[in-house]
C-alpha positions as CSV (number, residue, x, y, z in Angstrom):
1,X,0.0,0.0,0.0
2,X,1.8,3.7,-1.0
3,X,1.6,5.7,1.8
4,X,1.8,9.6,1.8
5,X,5.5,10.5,2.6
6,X,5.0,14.5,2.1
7,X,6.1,16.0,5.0
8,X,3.1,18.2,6.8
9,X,3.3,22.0,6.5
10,X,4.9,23.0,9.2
11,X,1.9,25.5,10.9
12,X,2.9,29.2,11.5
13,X,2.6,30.1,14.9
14,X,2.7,33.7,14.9
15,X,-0.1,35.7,13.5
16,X,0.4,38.6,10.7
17,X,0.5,41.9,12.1
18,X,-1.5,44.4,11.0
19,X,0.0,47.0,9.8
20,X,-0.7,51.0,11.8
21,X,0.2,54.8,12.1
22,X,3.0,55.0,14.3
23,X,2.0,56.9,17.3
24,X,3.9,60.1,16.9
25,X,1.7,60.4,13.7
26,X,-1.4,59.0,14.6
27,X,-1.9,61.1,18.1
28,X,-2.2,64.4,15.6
29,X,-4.8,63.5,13.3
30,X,-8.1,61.5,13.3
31,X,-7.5,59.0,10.8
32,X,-7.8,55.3,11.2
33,X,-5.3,54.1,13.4
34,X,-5.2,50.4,12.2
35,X,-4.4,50.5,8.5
36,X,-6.0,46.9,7.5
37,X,-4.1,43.7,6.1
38,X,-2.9,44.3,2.4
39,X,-4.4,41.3,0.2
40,X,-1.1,39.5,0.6
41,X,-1.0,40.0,4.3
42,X,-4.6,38.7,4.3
43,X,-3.9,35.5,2.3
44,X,-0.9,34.4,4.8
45,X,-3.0,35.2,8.2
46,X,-5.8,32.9,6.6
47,X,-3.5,30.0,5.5
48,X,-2.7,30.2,9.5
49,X,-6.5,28.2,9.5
50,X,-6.3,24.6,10.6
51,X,-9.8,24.0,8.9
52,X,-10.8,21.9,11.9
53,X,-12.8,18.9,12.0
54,X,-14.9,20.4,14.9
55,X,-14.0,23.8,15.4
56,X,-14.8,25.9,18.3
57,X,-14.6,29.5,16.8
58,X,-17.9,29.4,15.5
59,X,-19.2,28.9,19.4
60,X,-17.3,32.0,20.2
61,X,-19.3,34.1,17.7
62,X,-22.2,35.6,19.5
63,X,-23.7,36.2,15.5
64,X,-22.5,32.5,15.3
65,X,-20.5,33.0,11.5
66,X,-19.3,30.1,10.2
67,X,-16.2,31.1,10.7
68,X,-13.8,28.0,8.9
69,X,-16.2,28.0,5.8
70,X,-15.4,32.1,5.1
71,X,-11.7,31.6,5.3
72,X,-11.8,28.5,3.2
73,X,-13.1,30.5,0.5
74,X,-10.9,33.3,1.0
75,X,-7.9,30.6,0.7
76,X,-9.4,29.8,-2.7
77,X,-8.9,33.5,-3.3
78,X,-13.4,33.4,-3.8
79,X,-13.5,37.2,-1.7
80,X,-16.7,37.2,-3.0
81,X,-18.4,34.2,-2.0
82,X,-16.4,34.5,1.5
83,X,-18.1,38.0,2.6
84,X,-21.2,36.7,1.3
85,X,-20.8,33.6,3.6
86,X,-20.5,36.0,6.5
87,X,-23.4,38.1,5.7
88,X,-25.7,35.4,6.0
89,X,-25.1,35.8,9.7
90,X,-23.7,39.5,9.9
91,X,-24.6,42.6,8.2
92,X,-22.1,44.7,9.7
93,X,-18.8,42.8,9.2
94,X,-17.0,46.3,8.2
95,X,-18.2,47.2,11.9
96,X,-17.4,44.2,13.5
97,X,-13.9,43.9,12.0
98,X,-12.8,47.0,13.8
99,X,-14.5,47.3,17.1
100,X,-15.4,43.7,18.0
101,X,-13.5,41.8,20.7
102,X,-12.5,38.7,19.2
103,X,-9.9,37.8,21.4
104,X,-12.4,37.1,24.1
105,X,-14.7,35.5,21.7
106,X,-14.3,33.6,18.8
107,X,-10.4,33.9,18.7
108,X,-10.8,33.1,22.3
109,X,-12.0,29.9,20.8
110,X,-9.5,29.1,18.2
111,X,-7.6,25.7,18.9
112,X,-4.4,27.7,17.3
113,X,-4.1,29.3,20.0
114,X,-2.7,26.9,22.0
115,X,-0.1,26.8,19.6
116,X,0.6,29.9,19.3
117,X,-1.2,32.9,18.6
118,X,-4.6,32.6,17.5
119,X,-5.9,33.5,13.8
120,X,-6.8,36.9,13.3
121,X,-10.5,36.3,12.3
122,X,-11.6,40.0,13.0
123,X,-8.4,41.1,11.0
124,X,-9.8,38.6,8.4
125,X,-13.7,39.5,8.6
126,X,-12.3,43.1,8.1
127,X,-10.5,42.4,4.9
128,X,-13.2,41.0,3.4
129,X,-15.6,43.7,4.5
130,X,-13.2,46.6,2.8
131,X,-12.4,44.5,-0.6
132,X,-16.1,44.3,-1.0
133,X,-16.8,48.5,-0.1
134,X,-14.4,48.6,-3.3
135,X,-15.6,46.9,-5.5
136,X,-19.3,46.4,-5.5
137,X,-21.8,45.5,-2.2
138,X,-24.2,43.3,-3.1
139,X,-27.1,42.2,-1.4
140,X,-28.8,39.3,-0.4
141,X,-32.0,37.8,-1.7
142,X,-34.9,38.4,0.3
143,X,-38.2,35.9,0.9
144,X,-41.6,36.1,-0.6
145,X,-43.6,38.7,1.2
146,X,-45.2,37.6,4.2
147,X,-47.3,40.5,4.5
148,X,-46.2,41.4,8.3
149,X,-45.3,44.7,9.6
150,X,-42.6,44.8,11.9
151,X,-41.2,48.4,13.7
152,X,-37.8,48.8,15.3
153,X,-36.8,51.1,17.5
154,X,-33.0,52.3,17.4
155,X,-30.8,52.1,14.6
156,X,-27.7,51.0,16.9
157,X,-25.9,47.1,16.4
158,X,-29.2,45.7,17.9
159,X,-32.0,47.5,15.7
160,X,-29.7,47.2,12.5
161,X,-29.2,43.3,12.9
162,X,-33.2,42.7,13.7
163,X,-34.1,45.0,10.7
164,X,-31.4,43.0,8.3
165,X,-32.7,39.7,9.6
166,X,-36.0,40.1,9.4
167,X,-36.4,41.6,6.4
168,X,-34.5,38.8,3.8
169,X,-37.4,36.8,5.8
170,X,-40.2,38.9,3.8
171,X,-41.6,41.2,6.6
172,X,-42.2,44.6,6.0
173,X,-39.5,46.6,8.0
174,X,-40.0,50.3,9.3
175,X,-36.7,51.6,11.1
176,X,-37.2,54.2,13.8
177,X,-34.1,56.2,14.7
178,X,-34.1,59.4,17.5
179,X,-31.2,60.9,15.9
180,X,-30.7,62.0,12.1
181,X,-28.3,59.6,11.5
182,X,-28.8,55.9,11.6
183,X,-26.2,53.8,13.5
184,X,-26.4,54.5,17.4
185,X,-23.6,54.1,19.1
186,X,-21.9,53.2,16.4
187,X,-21.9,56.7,15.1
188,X,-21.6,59.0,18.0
189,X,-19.9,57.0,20.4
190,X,-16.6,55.2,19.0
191,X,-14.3,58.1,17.2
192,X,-12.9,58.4,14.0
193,X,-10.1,56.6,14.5
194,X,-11.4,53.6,15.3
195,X,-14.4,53.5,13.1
196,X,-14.5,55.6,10.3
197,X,-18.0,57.0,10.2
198,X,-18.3,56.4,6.8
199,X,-17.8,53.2,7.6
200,X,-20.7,53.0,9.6
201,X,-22.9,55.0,7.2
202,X,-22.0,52.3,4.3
203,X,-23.7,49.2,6.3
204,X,-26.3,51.4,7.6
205,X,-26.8,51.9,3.4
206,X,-26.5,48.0,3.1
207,X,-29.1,47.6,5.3
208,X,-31.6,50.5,3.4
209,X,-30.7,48.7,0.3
210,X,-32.2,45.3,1.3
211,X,-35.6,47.0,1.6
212,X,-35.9,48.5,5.4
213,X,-37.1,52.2,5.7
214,X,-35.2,54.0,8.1
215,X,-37.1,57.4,9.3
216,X,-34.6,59.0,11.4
217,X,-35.6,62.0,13.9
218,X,-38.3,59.9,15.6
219,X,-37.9,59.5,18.8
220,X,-40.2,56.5,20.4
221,X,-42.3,57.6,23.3
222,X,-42.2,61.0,21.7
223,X,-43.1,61.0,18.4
224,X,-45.2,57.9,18.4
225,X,-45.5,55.6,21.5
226,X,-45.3,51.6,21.4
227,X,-49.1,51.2,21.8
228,X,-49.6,54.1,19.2
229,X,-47.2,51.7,17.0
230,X,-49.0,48.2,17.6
231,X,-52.4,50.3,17.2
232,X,-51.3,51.6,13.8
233,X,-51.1,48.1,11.9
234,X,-47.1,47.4,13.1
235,X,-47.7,43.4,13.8
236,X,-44.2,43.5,16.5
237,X,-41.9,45.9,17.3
238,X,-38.6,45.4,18.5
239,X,-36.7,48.1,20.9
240,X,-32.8,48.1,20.3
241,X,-32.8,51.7,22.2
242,X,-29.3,51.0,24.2
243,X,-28.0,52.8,26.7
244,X,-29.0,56.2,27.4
245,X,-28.2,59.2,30.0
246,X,-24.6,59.0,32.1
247,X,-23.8,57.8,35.3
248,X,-22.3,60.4,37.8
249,X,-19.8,59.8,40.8
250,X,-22.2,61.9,43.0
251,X,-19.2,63.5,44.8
252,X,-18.8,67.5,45.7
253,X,-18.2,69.6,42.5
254,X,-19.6,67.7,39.8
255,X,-21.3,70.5,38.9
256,X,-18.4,72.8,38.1
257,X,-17.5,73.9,34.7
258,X,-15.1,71.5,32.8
259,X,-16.7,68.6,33.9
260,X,-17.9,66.6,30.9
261,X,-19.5,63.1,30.6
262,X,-18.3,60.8,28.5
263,X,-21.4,60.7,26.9
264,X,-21.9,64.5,25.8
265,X,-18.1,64.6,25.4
266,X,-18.0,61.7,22.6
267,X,-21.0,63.0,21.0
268,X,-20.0,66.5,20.5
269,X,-16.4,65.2,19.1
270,X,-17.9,62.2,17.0
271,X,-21.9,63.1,16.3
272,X,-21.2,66.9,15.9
273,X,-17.6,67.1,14.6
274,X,-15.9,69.1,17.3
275,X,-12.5,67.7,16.6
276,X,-12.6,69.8,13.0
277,X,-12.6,73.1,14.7
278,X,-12.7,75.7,13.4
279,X,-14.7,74.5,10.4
280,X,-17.3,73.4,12.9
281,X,-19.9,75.1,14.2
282,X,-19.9,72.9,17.8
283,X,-16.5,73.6,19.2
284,X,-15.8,72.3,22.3
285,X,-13.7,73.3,25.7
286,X,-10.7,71.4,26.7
287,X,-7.9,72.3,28.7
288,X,-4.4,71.2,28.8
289,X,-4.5,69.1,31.9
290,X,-7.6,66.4,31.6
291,X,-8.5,63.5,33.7
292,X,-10.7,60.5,32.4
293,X,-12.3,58.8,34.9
294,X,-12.9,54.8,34.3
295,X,-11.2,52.2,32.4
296,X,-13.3,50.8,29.5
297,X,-13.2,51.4,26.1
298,X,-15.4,54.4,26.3
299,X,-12.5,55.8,28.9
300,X,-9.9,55.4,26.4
301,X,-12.3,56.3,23.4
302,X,-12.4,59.7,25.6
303,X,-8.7,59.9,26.5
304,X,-7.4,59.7,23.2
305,X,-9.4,62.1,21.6
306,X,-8.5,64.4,24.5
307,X,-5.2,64.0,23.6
308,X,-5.8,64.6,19.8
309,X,-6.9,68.1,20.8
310,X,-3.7,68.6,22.6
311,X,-4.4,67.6,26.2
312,X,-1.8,66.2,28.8
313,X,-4.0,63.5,29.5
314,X,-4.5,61.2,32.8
315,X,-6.7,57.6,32.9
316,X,-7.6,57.4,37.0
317,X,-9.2,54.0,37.8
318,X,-10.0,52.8,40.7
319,X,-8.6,49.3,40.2
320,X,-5.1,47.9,38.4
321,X,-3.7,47.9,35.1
322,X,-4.8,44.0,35.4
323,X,-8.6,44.5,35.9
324,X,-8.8,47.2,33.1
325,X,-12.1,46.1,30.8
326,X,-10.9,47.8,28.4
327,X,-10.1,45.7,25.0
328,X,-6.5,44.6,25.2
329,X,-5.8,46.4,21.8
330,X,-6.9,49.7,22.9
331,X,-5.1,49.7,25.7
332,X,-2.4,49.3,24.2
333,X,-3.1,51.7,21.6
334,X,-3.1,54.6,24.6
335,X,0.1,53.7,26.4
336,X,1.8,53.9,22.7
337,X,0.4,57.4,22.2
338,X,1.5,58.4,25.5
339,X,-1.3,58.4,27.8
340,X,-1.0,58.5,31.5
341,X,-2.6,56.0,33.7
342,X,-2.8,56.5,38.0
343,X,-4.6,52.9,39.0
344,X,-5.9,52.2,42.1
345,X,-7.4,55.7,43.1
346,X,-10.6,56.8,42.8
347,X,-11.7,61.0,43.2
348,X,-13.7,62.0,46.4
349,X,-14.1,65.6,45.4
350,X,-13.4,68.3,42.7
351,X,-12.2,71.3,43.7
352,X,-12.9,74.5,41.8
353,X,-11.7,78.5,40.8
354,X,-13.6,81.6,41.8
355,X,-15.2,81.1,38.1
356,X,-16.9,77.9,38.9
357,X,-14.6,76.1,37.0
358,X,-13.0,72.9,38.3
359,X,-8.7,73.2,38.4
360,X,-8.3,70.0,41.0
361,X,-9.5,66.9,41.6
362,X,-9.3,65.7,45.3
363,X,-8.4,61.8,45.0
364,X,-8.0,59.1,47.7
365,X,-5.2,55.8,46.8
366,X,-7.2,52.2,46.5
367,X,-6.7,48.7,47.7
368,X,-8.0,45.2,46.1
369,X,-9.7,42.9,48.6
370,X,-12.1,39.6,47.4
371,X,-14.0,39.6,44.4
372,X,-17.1,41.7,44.0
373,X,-20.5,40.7,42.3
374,X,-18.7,41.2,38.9
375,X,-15.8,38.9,39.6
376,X,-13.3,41.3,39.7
377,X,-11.3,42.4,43.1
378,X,-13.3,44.6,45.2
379,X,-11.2,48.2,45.3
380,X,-11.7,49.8,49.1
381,X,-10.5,53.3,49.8
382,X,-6.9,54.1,51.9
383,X,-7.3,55.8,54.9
384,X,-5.3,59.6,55.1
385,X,-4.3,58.0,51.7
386,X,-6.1,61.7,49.7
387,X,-3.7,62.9,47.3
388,X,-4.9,66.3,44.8
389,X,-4.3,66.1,40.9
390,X,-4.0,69.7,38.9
391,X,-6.8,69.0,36.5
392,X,-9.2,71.6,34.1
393,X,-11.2,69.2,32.3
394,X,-12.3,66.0,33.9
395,X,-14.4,63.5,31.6
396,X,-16.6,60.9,33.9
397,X,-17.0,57.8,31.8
398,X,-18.3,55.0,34.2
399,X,-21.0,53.8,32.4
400,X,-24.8,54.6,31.1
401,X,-28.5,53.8,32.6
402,X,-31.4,52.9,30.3
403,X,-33.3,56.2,28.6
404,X,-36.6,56.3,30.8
405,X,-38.3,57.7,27.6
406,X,-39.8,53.9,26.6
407,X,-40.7,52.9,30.5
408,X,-42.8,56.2,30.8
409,X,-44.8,55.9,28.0
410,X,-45.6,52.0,27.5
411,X,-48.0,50.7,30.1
412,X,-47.8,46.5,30.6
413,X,-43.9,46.9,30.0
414,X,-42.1,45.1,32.5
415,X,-38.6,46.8,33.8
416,X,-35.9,46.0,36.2
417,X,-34.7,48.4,39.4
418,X,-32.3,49.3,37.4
419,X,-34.5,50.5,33.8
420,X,-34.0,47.9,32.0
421,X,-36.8,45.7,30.2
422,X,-37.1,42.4,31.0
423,X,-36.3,40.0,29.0
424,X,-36.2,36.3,28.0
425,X,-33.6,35.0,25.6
426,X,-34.9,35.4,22.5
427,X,-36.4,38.5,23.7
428,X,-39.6,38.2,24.4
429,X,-41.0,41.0,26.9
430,X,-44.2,41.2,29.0
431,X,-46.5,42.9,26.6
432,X,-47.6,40.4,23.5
433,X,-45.4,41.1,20.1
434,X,-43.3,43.6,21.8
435,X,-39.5,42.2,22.0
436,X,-36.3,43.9,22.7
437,X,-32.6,43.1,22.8
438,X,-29.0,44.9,23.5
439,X,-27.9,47.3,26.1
440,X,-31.8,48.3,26.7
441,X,-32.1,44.8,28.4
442,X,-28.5,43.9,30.0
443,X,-27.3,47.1,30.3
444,X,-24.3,48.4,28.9
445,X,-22.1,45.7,26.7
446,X,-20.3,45.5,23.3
447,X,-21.5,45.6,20.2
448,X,-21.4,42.1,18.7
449,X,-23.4,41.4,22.1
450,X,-26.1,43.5,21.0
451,X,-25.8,41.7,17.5
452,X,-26.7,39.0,18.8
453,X,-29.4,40.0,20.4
454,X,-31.3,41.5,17.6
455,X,-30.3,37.8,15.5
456,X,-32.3,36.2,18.6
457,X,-34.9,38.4,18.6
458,X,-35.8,38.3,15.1
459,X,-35.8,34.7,14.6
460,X,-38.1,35.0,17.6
461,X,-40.4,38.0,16.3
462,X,-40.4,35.7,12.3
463,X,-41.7,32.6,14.5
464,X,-44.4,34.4,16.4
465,X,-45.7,36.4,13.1
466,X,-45.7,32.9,11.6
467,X,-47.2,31.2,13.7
468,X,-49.4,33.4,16.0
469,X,-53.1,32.8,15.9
């Protein structure tokens, strides 16, 4: 019997790099910082892929791409028939490339990892994404009409997904989004470098394309309520509305001038173009010496665009470097530019001028005892540990609460203490053909999360239009 005496390939351990603007450059403009695999660089990360038997990426995926199937017809050099394979599960890959955190998901997952370094699948998914923005998007087929009306409310990750899904399935889709720009968070919360809004606005066209009408400036509870919307002939309606107002320290002087959320901060920059001043008509106030309070991505969204408009800036969290939730790659990304970080301290009180405007920030040192409710170690405060930072702009990003706007307005709803509607898994609420999904329902997570989410929900909305009474 012959027998194969062709050495294996010898599997490359170390994934391709991808390629970005040094940070001298990068920390002066607002251009992409992550330049994006050339087609060559593309081709070698993919022939990484061990093409498992049973692979476990795919579990990883909260969308739940088939994962080995796309890069197998990227090998083959089919770039066409590999995005296409990922759209049948995600209509944002362009999105997802950039700002999804694969290494705790599907790369997570990736039984190269053990090996070595794990294949770059968002790298991968991003590649694809680009080569098909230039040369051609084409969209999928949709099903016979089925003569159902569904509304969504929010045009963030969520509302997007659920209005994709749901419409290839034949229902009728209406698109309801407060803002006059479709795309949520996606387009007033994560800057320029790291998701190029036109970017965003191309898979928020993808989605128009497939047949959804997206009415921006509506805002639900407002405009039109949720009964007003069942009463009107909408069959379901699905609320993707995310998260909404900030969340404050509640310490002395958070009143003073200078003090910005993260929230109003990120959406004057990314929503109202700050950063292009003075062509803008919305400048905004920053001084030279800014602290950012909090250490997830929103925090270093906020720190780096502070120091693009040519702040000393300062990360203060109350815990170490080590419980940062932060994506690994943006942190990173902020020590490279130069950012400060001062871990385990928390403020107790911001001092201000005889304007009303804040120039120091009282602060108190931190220790780690057990792990709290989220798993992580519980900081505690120093005593006669209070130490004062020279500060003039301070931006508070620890997190959002649910709008109220929905709960006030839509009677039979059932929340949580904490604002947020209760859910089951696929979405389902209290009130009959009302479903929701994303940051409106676990409070504040990432995007693909929320993705997810809306894919639940509208395999959950098709079955009970299909087979309601």
């Amino acid at each position: 019997m012959a027998t194969n005496t062709q050495p294996k390939p010898k599997v490359q351990k170390v994934a391709v790099q991808m390629p970005k603007q040094t940070p001298e450059a990068r920390k002066h403009n607002f251009n992409e910082v992550a330049l994006g695999y050339s087609e060559e660089e593309a081709m070698v990360e993919a022939s990484r892929c061990l093409q498992c038997a049973k692979p476990t990426c795919v579990k990883g995926c909260p969308v739940e791409i088939d994962i080995p199937a796309f890069i197998k017809l990227m090998k083959e050099k089919q770039f066409d028939k590999a995005i296409s394979k990922i759209k049948e599960k995600n209509c944002l890959p362009a999105i997802c490339g950039r700002v999804c955190p694969q290494e705790e998901q599907c790369q997570n997952s990736c039984l190269l990892g053990k090996l070595g370094d794990p294949v770059s699948i968002g790298r991968l998914e991003r590649f694809l994404a680009d080569w098909e923005r230039q040369t051609g998007v084409a969209c999928s087929q949709k099903a016979k009409p089925t003569g159902k009306r569904v509304a969504i409310i929010g045009a963030g990750p969520a509302g997007l997904t659920a209005a994709a899904d749901l419409i290839k399935l034949g229902h009728e889709v209406t698109l309801y989004e407060a803002l006059h720009y479709p795309g949520g968070v996606l387009m007033y919360g994560i800057p320029e470098f790291r998701l190029p809004k036109d970017i965003v606005q191309g898979e928020a066209d993808y989605v128009k394309k497939l047949g959804v009408d997206v009415r921006v400036n509506c805002l639900i509870g407002r405009t039109f309520t949720i009964p007003e919307l069942l009463k009107s002939g909408y069959d379901a309606v699905f609320v993707g509305t995310g998260a909404g107002p900030p969340q404050f320290m509640g310490i002395p002087g958070e009143n003073l001038g200078g003090i910005y959320s993260a929230n109003e901060f990120l959406i004057r920059v990314n929503l109202m173009k700050s950063y292009t001043f003075p062509k803008c008509d919305t400048p905004i106030s920053i001084g030279k010496k800014v602290a950012v309070i909090g250490g997830g991505n929103v925090a270093m969204d906020s720190a780096r665009i502070a120091l693009r408009l040519g702040a000393d800036v300062c990360i203060v969290y109350r815990r170490s470097r080590e419980e940062l939730p932060a994506r690994k790659e943006e942190i990173e990304n902020a020590e490279e530019e130069g950012i400060n970080c001062k871990f385990l301290a928390n403020p107790v009180r911001f001092i201000g001028d005889d304007k009303g405007q804040v120039k120091a920030m009282e602060c108190v040192q931190m220790e780690l005892g057990p792990p709290d409710a989220s798993g992580r170690r519980k900081p505690t405060p120093i005593k006669g540990s209070e130490f004062t930072m020279d500060v003039d702009t301070v931006i508070v990003a620890i997190g959002r609460t649910p709008n109220p706007i929905i709960q006030s307005t839509t009677e039979g709803l059932q929340f949580t203490k904490l604002g947020t509607i209760v859910a089951d898994e696929n979405g389902k609420t209290s009130m009959p053909g009302v479903f929701a999904g994303g940051d409106i329902v676990t409070g504040e997570a990432t995007v693909i999360s929320a993705m997810g989410a809306g894919k639940r929900a509208a395999k959950s909305i098709d079955e009970y239009l299909t087979k309601k009474k």
